[in-house]
C-alpha positions in Angstrom: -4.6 21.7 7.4 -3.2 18.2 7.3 0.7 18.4 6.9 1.8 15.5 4.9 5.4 13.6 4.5 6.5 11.7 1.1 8.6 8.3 1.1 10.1 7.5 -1.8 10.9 3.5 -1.9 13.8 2.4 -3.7 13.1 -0.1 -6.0 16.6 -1.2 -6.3 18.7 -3.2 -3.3 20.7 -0.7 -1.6 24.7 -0.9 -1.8 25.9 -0.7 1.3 29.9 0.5 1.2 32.3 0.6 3.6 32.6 2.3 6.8 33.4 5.9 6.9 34.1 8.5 9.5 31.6 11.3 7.5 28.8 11.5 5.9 28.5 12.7 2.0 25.4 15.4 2.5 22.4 14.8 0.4 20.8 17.6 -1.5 17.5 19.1 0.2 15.0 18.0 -3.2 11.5 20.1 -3.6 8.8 19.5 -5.8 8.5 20.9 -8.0 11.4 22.2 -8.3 12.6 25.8 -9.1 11.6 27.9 -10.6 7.9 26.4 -9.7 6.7 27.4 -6.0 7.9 24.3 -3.6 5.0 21.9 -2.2 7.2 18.6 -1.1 10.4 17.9 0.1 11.8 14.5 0.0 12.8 13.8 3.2 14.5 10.0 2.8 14.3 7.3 0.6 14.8 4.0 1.6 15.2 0.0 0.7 16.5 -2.0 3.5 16.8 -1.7 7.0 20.2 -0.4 7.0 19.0 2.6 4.8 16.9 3.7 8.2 19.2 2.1 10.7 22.2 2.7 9.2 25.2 0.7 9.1 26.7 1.4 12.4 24.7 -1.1 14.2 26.1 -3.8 12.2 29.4 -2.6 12.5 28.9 -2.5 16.2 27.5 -5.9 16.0 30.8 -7.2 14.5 32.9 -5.4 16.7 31.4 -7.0 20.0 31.1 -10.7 18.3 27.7 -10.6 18.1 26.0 -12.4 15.1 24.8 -10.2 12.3 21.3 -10.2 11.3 20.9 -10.8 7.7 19.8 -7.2 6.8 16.0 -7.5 5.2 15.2 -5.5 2.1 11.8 -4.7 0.0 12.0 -6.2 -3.3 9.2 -4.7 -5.6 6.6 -2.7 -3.8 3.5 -1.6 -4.7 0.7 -0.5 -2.6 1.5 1.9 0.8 0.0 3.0 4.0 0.3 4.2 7.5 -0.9 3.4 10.8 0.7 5.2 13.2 4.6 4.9 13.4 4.3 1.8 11.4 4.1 1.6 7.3 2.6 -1.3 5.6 3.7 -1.8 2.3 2.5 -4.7 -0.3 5.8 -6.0 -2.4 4.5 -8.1 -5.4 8.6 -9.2 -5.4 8.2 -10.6 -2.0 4.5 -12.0 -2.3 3.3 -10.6 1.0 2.8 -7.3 3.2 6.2 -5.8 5.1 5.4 -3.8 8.3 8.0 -1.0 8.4 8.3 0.0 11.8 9.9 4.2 11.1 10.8 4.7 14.6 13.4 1.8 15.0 13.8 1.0 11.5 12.7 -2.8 11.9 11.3 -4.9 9.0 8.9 -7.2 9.5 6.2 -9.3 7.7 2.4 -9.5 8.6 2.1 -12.2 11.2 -1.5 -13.1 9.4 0.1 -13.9 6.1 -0.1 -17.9 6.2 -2.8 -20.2 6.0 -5.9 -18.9 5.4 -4.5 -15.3 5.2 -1.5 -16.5 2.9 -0.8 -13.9 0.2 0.0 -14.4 -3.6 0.2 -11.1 -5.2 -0.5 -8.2 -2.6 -1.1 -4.9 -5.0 -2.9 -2.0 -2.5 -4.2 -2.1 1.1 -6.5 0.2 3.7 -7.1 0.3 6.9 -10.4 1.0 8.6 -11.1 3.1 11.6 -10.8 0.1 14.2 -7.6 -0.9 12.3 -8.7 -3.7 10.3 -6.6 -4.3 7.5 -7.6 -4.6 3.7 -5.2 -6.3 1.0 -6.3 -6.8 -2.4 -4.7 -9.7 -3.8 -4.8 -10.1 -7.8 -3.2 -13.7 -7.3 -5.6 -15.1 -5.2 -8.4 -12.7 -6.4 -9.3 -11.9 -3.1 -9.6 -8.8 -0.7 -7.7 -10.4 2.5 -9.2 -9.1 5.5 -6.5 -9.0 8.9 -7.0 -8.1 12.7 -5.2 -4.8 14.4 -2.8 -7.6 15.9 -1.8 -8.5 12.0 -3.7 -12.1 12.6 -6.0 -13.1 9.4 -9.8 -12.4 9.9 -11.5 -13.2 6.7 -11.7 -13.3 2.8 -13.6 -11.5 0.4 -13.8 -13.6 -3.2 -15.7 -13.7 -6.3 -18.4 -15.3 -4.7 -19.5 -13.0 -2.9 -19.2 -9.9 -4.9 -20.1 -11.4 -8.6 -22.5 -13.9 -10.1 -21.0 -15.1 -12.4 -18.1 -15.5 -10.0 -15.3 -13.0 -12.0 -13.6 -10.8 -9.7 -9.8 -9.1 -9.8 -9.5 -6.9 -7.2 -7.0 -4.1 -7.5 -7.5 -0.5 -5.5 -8.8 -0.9 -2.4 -10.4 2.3 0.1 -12.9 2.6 3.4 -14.8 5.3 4.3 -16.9 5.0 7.4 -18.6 1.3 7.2 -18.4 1.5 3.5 -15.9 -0.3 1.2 -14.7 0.3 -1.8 -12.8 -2.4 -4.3 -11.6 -1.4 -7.5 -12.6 -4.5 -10.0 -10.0 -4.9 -12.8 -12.5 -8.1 -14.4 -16.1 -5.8 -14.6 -14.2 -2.9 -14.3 -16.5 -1.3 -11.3 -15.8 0.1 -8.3 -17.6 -1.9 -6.0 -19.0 -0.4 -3.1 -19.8 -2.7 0.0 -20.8 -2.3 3.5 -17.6 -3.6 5.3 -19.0 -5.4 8.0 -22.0 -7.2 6.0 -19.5 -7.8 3.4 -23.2 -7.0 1.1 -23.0 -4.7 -2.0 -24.5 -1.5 -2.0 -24.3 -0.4 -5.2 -21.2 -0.2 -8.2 -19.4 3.2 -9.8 -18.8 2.7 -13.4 -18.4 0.5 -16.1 -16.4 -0.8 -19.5 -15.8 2.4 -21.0 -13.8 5.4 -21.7 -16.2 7.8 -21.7 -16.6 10.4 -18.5 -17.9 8.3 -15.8 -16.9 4.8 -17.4 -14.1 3.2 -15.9 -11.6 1.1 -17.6 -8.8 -0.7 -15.3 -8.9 0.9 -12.6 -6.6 0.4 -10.8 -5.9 2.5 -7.3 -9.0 4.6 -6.1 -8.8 6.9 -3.0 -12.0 9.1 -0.8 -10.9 12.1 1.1 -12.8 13.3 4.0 -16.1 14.5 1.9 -16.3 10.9 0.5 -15.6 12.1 -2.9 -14.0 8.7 -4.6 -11.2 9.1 -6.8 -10.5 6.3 -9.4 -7.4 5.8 -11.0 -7.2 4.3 -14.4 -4.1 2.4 -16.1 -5.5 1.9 -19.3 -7.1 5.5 -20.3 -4.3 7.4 -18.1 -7.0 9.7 -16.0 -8.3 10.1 -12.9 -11.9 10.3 -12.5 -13.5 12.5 -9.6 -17.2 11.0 -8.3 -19.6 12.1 -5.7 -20.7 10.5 -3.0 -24.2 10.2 -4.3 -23.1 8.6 -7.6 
């Protein structure tokens, strides 16, 4: 049984108060809540570095004359995932993808975002089993495609998924060597082979009947390759097979 941990991030920028010798202790949160039978706890939520860190390393900083970092913060994110100790998290606010690095607390941005690989308007991202890195980008109307060193590999645009060259990508998933891309313009779930970059077939349609989709926007396969699809407009979530 997987065993799985829930980060909360703060939307807001963090206040960050003076220095104090103890700690104000923070209620242990389930959800549900009581009377309801527990199945999460919230374990941290968090907003800049300083909310991982913690503010003693600047105070130490200033106390040995060193010069204080300017503390970096997320402003509006959106999409989240994991590779090992690391989070990657797209922020519409900040126009790009922060690497969150949970052991040490260090904020980063994805050495791949410029050029080629700059991003507009990040919204959800996957990785694949070699750690290849999938962005959707609903500025750019792109899926942005980066290396397990964070350096940009390729792009995925309307012209090669659409022929009359319309495509919004939004929710973005891989299972094996298939890809999935949640299409906010034909509102489809496009389904391609990932290294090919060649469609293999589409899930849905304009609709909002069972098995049409309309906006969706995140999607998600668990281990059976079941795809689950997300939708903003008709507030469900659709369940499909494999074999749809």
């Amino acid at each position: 049984m997987r065993r799985h941990i829930v980060i909360t991030l703060a939307l807001g920028a963090a206040l960050v108060g003076g220095c104090t010798t103890a700690k104000k202790r923070r209620p242990t949160i389930f959800i549900p809540p009581a009377p309801l039978t527990p199945r999460l706890q919230l374990l941290h939520t968090f907003t800049t570095e300083a909310d991982l860190v913690g503010s003693s390393q600047s105070v130490s900083k200033a106390l040995l004359g060193k010069k204080e970092e300017a503390t970096r913060s997320l402003k509006k994110p959106y999409g989240v995932t994991s590779r090992g100790a690391k989070l990657y998290i797209a922020d519409v606010g900040l126009g790009g993808v922060v690497t969150v690095d949970m052991a040490s607390g260090k904020f980063d941005r994805l050495s791949g975002d410029e050029g080629k690989g700059k991003l507009k308007v990040p919204i959800n991202l996957a990785f694949d089993t070699e750690g290849n890195l999938y962005v959707t980008d609903t500025g750019h109307r792109e899926v942005r495609i980066y290396a397990p060193d964070g350096s940009h590999k390729e792009n995925i645009g309307a012209e090669q998924v659409s022929k009359d060259k319309k495509f919004k990508p939004s929710g973005v998933a891989v299972y094996g060597d298939e890809l999935y891309v949640s299409d906010l313009q034909s509102h489809q779930i496009l389904v391609l082979n990932r290294r090919t970059k060649n469609e293999l077939r589409r899930i849905g349609g304009p609709g909002k009947e069972k098995g049409e989709t309309s906006f969706p926007t995140n999607i998600a396969v668990d281990d059976d390759a079941n795809i689950y699809v997300a939708e903003s407009l008709t507030g469900r979530v659709q369940k499909f097979s494999p074999e749809v």
